[in-house]
C-alpha positions, 0 to 999 in steps of 0.5 A: 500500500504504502509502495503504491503511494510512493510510487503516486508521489514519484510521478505526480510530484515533478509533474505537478512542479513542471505545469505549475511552472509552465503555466506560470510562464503566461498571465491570460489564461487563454485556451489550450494553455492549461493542456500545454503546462500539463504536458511540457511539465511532465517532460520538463518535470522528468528532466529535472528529476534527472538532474537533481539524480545527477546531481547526487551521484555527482555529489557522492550522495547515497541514492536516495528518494527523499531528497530530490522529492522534498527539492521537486515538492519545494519547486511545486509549492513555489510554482504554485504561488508563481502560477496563482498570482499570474493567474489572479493578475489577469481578470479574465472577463467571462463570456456571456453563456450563449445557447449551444447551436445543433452544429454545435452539439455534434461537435461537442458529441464528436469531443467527447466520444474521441477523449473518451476513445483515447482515454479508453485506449490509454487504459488498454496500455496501462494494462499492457504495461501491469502485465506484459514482462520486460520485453524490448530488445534495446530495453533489456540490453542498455536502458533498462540493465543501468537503472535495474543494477542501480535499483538492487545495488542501491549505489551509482555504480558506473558503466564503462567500456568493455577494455576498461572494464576488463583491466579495472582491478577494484570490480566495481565497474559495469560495462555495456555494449552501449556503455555511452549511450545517455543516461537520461532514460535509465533514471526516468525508469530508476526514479519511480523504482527508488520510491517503489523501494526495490525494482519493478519493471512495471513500476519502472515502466510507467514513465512511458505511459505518461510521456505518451499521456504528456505528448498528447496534452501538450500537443493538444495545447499548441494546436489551441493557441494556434488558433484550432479548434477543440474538436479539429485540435482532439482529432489531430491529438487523435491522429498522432496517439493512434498510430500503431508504431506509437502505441507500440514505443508505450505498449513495449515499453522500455525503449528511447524512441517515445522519448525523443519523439516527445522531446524533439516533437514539443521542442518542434511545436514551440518553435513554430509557435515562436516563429510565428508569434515571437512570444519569448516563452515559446522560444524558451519552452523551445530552446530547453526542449532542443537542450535536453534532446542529445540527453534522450540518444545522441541523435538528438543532436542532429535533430536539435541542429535542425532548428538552428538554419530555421530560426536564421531564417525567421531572424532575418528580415525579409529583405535580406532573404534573397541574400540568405539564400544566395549565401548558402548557396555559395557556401555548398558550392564552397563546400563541394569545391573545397571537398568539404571541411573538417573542424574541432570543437572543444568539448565535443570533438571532430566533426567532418562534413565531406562528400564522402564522410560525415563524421559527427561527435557522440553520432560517429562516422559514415561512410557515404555511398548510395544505396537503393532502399526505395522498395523497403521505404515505400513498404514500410512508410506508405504500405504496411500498417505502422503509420496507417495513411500518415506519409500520404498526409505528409506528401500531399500537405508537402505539395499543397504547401509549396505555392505560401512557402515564402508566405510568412517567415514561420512558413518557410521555416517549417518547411525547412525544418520538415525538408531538412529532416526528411533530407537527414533521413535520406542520408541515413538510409540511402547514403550509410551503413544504416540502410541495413536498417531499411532492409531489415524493417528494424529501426528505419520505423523507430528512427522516423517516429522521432519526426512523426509528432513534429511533421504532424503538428506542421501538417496541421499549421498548414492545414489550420482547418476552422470549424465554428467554437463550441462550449469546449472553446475553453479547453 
């Protein structure tokens, strides 16, 4: 019993310290804006519940689940008051209540049967997690391995290389064959098993249950500051947590994947919504999200890089576009006429960007050399059932959105960042190594959902379907 309150505890403090921060960050309380802090601080909240580990392993503390609960309580208690005084300075004037029109009834109808299915369904994955054992294969050969010797051993024992390991004389070394990967999702799965008391894979597991949950919340709450409508808002939150290969990252879960789809897909969303606005807590909620993607897998680099020539673009004043342009394609034939180049950088290491290698820190060196993988990727993104008819979706919103490209300036770095991811995925499977994976239908589907959330989120900006409010309009 007393296992089970921890637990609660475990999960509902830092997410409750995370909204109550997030939804200070705004003094209107304008609709979506509750959805938003509920799951930016879930993500955020899990973040800062790492550091605060990290903080005591570095310092030589003992593991402990009491010291970062009281820390994650106390920052609860003050965003509370942070959060209550924004609120109580806006005044809000209410709306008069207007009577509900018939096509506002069958949309208020359509809301509740699709929160109704998507909470149905949650569910289905809870009982997935209570009663399917340890099951991924990544899961209980890296992230799961650290947090569950951690949890029985009860000591920041480190994980090190297989040399390393071998020579260490004192045998108090673990080692890997991923021994570097971050650390970020292995004491998301240690911290509910440190107030469980003892490790539990479903207790250890619950975290991607909620991270799931927290996509779909923050998600929802863009889509309404953007301007959508509850219902159009819902089905697209619909659309992105019904996707199988989804369902499965929470089904299976113990994987990372789910985490940085979260993580890049949110970062992606408050980018847009800055690039649009220029509304500095968005470009915070943005930059933070980026920050924490090399924590979630490495690759998390590349895709945080993504965003950097995107928020060039909405920096630049449109006058000087033709220049930007010009600029960069001077650069690329620079580049290929130079053979590339090759550059250190401090703390990071080599990075090499030539026609024929691309060698980045923490990802590794490529080798590059196309490969036709085209029958593979067309079965596993447009026939099989993992994405149902979302790459349709995303080729026609591409097409459609070619002629308002340069329409406004958030228009055009959305397009650059869907581009340039899906040219960075080209590179992956086409031009290196990892074709194998395309060949072999193992990760080409893992590493795409890592986009899918932030593709969805710009396929629905582009479309911004409006339907008439309805009483949810304070959702």
């Amino acid at each position: 019993m007393m296992e089970g309150f921890r637990v609660g505890l475990a999960l509902i403090i830092p997410w409750l310290a995370g909204t109550l921060w997030v939804r200070a960050l705004w003094r209107d309380a304008r609709p979506g804006v509750w959805p938003l802090a509920l799951g930016y601080g879930y993500l955020l909240g899990g973040l800062a519940t790492v550091l605060l580990l990290r903080a005591q392993a570095a310092a030589g503390l003992p593991m402990d689940f009491a010291g970062p609960l009281i820390v994650l309580g106390l920052l609860a208690l003050a965003g509370s008051g942070l959060a209550w005084r924004r609120i109580l300075s806006a005044h809000p004037d209410l709306p008069p209540q207007k009577a509900k029109a018939p096509d506002e009834t069958w949309q208020t109808l359509l809301f509740i049967l699709l929160l109704g299915w998507l909470s149905w369904r949650c569910f289905g994955l809870a009982q997935e997690i209570e009663w399917r054992p340890l099951y991924p294969w990544d899961a209980w050969t890296t992230w799961m391995v650290r947090a569950k010797v951690w949890s029985e051993l009860q000591q920041w024992v480190p994980f090190v290389d297989p040399q390393t390991w071998l020579t260490s004389a004192h045998g108090s070394a673990y080692t890997l064959a991923a021994w570097n990967y971050p650390e970020t999702v292995s004491l998301l799965a240690l911290w509910p098993t440190l107030a469980f008391g003892a490790w539990n894979e479903t207790v250890a597991l619950l975290p991607w249950l909620g991270i799931a949950v927290a996509l779909g919340c923050g998600f929802y709450g863009q889509a309404r500051l953007w301007g959508v409508s509850p219902l159009v808002a819902l089905i697209f939150v619909w659309l992105l947590l019904s996707l199988p290969i989804l369902d499965t990252h929470v089904a299976l879960a113990g994987y990372a994947d789910l985490w940085l789809a979260a993580t890049f897909g949110l970062a992606v969303c408050a980018f847009l919504q800055w690039a649009r606005t220029r509304d500095p807590w968005q470009g915070i909620l943005a930059l933070l999200l980026a920050l924490a993607c090399p924590w979630i897998k490495h690759e998390g680099l590349v895709w945080a890089s993504l965003l950097l020539p995107a928020a060039v673009w909405v920096w630049t004043p449109r006058r000087y576009w033709p220049w930007l342009i010009g600029g960069f394609i001077l650069l690329l034939v620079g580049w290929w006429a130079a053979g590339g180049f090759t550059f250190n950088i401090a703390g990071l290491g080599k990075i090499q960007l030539t026609p024929n290698i691309i060698r980045l820190p923490l990802v590794g060196r490529f080798e590059l050399h196309y490969h036709d993988v085209w029958g593979p990727v067309i079965r596993n993104l447009l026939l099989l059932g993992n994405w149902h008819l979302f790459g349709y979706l995303l080729l026609a919103t591409l097409l459609m959105s070619l002629p308002g490209i340069f329409a406004e300036p958030w228009r055009m770095a959305g397009a650059m960042l869907v581009i340039a991811g899906l040219l960075v995925l080209f590179i992956l499977f086409f031009l290196t190594d990892a074709h194998h994976w395309a060949r072999q239908y193992t990760s080409i589907n893992r590493v795409f959902l890592h986009f899918v959330p932030a593709l969805l989120f710009w396929i629905m900006t582009m479309l911004h379907i409006k339907v008439p409010t309805t009483p949810t309009e304070s959702l």
